[in-house]
MOPAC internal coordinates of N, CA, C and O (Angstrom, degrees):
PM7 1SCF
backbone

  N    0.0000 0     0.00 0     0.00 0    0    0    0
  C    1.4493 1     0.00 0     0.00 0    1    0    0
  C    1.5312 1   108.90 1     0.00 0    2    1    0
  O    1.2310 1   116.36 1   -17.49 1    3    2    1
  N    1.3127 1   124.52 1   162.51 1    3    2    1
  C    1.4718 1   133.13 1  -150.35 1    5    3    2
  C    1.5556 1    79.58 1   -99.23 1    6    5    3
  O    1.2310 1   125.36 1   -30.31 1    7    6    5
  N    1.5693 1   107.31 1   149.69 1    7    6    5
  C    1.6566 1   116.64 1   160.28 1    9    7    6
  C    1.6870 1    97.40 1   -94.03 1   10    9    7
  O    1.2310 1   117.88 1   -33.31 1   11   10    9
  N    1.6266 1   121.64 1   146.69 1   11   10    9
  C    1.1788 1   141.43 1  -176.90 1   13   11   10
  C    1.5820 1   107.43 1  -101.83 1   14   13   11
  O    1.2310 1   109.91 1   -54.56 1   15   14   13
  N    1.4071 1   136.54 1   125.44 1   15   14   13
  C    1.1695 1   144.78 1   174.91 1   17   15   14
  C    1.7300 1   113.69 1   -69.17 1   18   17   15
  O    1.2310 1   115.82 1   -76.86 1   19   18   17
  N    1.3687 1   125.54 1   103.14 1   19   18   17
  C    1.0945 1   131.29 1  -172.77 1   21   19   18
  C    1.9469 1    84.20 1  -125.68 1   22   21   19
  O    1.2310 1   132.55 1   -29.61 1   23   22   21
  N    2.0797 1    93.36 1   150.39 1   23   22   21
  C    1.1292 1    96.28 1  -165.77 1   25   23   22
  C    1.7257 1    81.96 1  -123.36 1   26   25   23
  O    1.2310 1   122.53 1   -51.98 1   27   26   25
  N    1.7016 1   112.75 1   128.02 1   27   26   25
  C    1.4954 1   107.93 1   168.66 1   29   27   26
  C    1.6051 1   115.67 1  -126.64 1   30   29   27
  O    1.2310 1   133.35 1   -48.57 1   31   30   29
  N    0.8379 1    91.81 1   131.43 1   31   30   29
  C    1.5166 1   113.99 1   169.19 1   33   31   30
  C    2.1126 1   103.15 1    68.56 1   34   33   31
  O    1.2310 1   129.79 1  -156.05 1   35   34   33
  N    1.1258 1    98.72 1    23.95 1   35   34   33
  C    1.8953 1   125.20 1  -179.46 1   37   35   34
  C    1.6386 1   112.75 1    90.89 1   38   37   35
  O    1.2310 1   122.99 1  -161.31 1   39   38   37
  N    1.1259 1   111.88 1    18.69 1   39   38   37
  C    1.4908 1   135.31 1  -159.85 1   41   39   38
  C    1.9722 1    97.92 1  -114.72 1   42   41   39
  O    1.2310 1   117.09 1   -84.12 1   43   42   41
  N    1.4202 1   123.15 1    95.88 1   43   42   41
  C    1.0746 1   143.00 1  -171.16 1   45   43   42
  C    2.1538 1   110.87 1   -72.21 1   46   45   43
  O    1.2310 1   115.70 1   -96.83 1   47   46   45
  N    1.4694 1   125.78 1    83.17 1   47   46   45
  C    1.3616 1   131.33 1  -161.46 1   49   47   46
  C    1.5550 1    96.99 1  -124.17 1   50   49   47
  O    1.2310 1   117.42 1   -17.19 1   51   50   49
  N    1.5470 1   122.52 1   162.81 1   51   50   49
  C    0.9579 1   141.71 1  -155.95 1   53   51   50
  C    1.5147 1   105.24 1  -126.63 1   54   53   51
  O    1.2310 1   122.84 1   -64.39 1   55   54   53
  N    1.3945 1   112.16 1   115.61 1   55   54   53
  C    1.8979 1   116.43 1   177.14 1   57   55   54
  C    1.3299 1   121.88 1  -134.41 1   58   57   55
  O    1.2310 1   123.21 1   -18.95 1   59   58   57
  N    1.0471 1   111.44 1   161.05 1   59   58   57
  C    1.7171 1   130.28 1  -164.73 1   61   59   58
  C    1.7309 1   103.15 1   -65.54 1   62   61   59
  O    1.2310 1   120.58 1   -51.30 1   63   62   61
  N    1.2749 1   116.50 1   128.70 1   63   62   61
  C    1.2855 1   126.19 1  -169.08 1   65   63   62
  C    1.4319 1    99.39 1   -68.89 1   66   65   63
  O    1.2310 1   116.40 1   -34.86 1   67   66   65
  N    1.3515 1   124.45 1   145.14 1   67   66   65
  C    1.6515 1   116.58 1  -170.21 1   69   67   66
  C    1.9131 1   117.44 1    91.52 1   70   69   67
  O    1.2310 1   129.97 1   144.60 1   71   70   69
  N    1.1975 1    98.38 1   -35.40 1   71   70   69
  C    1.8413 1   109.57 1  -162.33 1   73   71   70
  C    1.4790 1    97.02 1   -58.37 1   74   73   71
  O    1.2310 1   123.69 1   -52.98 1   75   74   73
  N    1.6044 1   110.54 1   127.02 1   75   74   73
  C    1.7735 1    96.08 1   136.89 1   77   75   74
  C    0.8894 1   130.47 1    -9.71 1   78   77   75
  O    1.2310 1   115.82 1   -27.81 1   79   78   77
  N    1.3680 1   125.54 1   152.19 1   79   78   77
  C    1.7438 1   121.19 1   131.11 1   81   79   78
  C    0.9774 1   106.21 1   -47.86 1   82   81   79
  O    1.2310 1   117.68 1    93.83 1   83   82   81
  N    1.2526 1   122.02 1   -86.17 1   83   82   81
  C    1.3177 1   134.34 1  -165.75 1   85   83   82
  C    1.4815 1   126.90 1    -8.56 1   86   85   83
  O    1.2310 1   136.45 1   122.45 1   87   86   85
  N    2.0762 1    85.75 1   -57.55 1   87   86   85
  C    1.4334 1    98.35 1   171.17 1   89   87   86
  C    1.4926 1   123.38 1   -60.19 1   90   89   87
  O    1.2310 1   119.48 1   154.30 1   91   90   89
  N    1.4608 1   118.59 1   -25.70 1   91   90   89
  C    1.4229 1   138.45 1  -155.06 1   93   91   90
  C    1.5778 1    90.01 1   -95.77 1   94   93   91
  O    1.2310 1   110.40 1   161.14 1   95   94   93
  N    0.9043 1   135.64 1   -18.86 1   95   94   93
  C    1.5273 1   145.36 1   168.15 1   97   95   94
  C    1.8169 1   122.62 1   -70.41 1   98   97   95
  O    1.2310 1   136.96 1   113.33 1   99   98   97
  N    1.3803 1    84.76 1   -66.67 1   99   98   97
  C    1.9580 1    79.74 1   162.60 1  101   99   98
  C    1.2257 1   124.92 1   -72.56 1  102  101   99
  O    1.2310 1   121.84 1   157.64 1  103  102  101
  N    1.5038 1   114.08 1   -22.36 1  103  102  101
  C    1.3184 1   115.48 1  -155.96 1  105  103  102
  C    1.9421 1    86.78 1   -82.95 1  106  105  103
  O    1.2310 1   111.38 1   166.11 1  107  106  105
  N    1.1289 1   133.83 1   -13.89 1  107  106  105
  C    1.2176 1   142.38 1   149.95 1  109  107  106
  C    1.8867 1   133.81 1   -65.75 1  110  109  107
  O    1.2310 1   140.51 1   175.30 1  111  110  109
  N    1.5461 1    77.80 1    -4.70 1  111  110  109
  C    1.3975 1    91.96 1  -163.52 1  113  111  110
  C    1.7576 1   139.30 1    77.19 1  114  113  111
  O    1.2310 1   133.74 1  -156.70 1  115  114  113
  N    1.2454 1    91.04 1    23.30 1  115  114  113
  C    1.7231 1   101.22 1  -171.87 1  117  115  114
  C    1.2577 1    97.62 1   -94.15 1  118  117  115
  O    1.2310 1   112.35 1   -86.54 1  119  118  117
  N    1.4862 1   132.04 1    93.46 1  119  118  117
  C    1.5900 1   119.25 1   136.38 1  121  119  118
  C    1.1698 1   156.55 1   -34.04 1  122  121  119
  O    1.2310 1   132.04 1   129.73 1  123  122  121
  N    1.6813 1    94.36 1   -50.27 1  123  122  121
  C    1.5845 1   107.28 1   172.44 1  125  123  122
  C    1.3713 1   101.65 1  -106.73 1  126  125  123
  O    1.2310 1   124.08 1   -65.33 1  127  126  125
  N    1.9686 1   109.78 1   114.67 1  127  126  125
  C    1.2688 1   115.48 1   154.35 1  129  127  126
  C    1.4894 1   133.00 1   -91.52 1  130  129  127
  O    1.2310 1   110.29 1  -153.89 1  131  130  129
  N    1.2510 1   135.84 1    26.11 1  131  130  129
  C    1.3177 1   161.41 1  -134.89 1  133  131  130
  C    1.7236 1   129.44 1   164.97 1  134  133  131
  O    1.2310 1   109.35 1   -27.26 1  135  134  133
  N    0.7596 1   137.57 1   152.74 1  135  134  133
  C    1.7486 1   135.65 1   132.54 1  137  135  134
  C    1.2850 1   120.76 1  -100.48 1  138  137  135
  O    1.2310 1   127.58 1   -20.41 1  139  138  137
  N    1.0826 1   103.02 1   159.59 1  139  138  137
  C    1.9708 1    93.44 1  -175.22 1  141  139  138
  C    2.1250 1    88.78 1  -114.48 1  142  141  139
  O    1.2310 1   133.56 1    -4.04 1  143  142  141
  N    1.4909 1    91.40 1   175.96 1  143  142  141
  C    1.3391 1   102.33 1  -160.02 1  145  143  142
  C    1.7344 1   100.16 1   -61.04 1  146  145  143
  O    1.2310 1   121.28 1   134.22 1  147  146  145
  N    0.6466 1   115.15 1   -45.78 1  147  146  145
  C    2.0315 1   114.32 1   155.06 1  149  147  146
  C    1.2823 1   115.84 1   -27.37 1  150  149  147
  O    1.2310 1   106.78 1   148.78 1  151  150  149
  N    1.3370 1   142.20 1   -31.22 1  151  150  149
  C    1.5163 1   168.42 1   -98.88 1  153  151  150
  C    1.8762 1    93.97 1    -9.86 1  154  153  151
  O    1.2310 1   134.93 1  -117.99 1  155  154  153
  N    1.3198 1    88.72 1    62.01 1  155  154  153
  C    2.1208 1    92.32 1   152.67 1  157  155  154
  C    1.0308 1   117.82 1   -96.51 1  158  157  155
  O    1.2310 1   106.64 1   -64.07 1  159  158  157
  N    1.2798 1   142.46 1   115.93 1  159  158  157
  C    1.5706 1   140.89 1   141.89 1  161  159  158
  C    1.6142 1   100.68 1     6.95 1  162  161  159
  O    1.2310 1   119.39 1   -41.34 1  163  162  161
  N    1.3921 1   118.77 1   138.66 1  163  162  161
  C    0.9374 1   133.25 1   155.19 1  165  163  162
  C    2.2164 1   117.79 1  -146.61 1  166  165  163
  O    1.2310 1   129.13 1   -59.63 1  167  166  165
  N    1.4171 1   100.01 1   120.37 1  167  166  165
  C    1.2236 1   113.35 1   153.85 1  169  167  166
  C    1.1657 1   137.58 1   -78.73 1  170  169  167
  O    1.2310 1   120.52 1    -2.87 1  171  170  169
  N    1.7833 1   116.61 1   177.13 1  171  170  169
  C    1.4189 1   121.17 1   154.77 1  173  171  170
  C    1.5925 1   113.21 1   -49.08 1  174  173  171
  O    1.2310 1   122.11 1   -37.55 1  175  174  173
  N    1.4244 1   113.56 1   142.45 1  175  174  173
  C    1.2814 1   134.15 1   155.30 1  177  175  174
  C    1.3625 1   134.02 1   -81.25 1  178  177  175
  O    1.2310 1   127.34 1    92.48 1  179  178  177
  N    1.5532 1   103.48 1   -87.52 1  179  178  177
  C    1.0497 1   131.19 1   179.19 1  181  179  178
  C    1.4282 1    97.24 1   -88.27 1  182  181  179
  O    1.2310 1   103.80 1    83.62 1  183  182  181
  N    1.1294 1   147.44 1   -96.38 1  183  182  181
  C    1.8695 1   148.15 1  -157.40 1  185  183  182
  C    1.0511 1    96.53 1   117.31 1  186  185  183
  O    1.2310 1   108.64 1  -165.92 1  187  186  185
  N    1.3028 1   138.85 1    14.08 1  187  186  185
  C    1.4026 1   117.58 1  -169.21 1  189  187  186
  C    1.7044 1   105.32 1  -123.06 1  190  189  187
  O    1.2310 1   112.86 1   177.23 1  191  190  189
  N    1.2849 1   131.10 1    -2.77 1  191  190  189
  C    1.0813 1   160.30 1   144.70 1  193  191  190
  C    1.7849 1   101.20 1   109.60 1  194  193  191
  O    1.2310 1   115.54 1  -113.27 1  195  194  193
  N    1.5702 1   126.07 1    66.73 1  195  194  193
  C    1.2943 1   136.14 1   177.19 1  197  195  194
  C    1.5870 1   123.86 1  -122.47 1  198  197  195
  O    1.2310 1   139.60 1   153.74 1  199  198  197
  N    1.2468 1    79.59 1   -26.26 1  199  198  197
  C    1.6287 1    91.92 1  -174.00 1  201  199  198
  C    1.9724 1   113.32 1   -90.99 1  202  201  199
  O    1.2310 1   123.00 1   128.48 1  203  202  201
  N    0.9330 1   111.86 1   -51.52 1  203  202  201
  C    2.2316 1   117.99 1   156.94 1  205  203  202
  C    1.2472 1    95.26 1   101.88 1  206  205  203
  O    1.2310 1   125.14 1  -157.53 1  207  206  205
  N    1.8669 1   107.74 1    22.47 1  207  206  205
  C    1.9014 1    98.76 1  -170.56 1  209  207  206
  C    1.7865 1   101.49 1   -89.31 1  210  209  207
  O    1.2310 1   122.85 1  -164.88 1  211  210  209
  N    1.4380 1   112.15 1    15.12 1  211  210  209
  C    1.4442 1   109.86 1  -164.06 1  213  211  210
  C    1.2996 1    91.01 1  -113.12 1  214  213  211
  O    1.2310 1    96.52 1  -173.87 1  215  214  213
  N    1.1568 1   159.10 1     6.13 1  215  214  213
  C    1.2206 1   127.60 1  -145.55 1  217  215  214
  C    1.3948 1    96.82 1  -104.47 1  218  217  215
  O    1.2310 1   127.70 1   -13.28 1  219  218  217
  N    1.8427 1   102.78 1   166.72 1  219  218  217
  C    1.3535 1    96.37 1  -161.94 1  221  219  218
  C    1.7310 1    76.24 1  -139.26 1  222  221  219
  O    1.2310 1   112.48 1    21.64 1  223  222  221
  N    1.7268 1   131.80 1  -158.36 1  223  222  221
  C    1.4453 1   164.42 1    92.53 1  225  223  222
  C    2.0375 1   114.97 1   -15.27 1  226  225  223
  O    1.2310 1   137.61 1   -82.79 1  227  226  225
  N    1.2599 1    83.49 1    97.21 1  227  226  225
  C    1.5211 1    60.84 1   174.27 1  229  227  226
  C    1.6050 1   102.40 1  -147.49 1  230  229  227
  O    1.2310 1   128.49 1   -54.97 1  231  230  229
  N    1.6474 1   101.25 1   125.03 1  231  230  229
  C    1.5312 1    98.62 1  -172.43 1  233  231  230
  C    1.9329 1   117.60 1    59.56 1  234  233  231
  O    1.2310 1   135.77 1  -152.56 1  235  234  233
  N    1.1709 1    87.09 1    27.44 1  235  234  233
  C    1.6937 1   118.62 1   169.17 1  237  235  234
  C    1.4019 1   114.79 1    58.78 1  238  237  235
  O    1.2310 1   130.32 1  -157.17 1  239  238  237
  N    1.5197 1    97.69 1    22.83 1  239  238  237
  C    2.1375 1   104.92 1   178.07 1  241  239  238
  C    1.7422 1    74.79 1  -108.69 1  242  241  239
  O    1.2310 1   128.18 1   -28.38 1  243  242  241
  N    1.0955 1   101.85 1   151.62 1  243  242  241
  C    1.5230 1   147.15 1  -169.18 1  245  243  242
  C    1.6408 1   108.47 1   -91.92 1  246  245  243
  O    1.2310 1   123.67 1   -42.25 1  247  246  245
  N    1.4847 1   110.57 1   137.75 1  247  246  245
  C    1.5449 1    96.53 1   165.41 1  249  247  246
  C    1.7221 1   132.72 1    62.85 1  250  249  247
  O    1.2310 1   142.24 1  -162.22 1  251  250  249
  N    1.4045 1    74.41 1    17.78 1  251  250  249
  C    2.3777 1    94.61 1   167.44 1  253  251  250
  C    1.5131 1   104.57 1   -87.76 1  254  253  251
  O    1.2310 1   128.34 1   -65.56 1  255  254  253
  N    1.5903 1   101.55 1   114.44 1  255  254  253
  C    1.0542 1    93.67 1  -174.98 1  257  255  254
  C    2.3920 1   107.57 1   -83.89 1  258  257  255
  O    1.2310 1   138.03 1   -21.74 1  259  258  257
  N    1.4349 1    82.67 1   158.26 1  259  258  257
  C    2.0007 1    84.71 1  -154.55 1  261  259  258
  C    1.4966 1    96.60 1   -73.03 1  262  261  259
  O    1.2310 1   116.45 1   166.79 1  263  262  261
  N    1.5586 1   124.35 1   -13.21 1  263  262  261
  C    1.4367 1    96.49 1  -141.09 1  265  263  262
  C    2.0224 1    95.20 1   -96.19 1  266  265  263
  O    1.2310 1   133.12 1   176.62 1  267  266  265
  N    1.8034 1    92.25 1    -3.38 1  267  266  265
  C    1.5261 1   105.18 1   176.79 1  269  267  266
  C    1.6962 1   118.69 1  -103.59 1  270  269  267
  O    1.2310 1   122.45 1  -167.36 1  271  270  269
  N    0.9490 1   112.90 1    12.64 1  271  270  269
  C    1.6659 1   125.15 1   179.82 1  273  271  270
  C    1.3346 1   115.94 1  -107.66 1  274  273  271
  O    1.2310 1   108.42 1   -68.83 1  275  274  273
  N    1.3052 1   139.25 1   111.17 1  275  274  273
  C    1.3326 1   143.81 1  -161.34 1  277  275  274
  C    1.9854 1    93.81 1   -91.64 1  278  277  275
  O    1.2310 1   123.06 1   -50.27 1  279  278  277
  N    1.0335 1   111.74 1   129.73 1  279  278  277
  C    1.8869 1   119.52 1   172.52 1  281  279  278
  C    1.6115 1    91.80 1   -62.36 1  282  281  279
  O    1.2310 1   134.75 1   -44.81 1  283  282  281
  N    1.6494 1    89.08 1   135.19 1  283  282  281
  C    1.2551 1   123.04 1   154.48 1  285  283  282
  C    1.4635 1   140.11 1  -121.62 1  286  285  283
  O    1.2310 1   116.82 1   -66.30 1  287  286  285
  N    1.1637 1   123.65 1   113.70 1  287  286  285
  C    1.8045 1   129.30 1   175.42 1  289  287  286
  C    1.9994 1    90.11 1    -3.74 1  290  289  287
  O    1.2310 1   135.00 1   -68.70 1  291  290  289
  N    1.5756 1    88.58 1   111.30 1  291  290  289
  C    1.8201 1    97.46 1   159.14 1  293  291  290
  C    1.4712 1   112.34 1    74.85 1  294  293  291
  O    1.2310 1   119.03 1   171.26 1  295  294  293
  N    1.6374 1   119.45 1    -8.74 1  295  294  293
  C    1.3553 1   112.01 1   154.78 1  297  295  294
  C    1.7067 1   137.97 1    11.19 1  298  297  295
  O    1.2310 1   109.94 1  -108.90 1  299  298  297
  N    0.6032 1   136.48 1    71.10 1  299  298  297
  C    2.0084 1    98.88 1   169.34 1  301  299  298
  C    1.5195 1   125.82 1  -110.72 1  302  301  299
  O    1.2310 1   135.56 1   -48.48 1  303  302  301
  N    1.4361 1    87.49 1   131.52 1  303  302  301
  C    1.6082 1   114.88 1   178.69 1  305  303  302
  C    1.1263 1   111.02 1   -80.61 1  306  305  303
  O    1.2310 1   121.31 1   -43.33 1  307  306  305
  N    1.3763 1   115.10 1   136.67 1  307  306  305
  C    2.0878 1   121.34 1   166.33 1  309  307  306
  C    1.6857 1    84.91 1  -126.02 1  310  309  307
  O    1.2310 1   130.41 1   -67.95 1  311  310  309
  N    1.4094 1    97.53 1   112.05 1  311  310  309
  C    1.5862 1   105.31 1   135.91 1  313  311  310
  C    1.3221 1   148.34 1   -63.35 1  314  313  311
  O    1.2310 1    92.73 1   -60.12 1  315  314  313
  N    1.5714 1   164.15 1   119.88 1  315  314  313
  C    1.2095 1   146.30 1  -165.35 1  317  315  314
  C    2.0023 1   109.83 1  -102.01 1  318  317  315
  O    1.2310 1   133.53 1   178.49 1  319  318  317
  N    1.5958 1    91.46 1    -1.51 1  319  318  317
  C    1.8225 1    92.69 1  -170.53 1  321  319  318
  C    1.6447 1   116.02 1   -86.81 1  322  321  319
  O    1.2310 1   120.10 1   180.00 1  323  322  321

């Protein structure tokens, strides 16, 4: 299967057609997709999209959470972690 060009955080990487973000995020090695008002790193929780500890920038709307957004050809991700 073809890898899909998703661009995160202005950083140009290659992901599995179908994948989360989310998934397309660790699998990059990104832990922290967020800070919380503390400025702590915050990740996925749950994956099931209940918990809002994933959310990232995406395609410059605010507050998508990753673990419910399937990658698309040319994507872009903003991390806050």
């Amino acid at each position: 299967m073809t890898r899909i060009p998703i661009v995160i955080d202005g950083r140009t990487v290659e992901a599995e057609p179908e994948t989360t973000v989310a998934a397309a995020l660790l699998n990059d090695g990104i832990w922290g997709f967020r800070s919380s008002v503390e400025s702590e790193p915050r990740g996925p929780v749950c994956a099931m999209g209940i918990c809002f500890e994933c959310r990232v920038t995406i395609d410059g709307i605010p507050h998508r959470r990753a673990c419910m957004e399937l990658c698309r050809p040319g994507m872009e991700i903003e991390t806050g972690g």
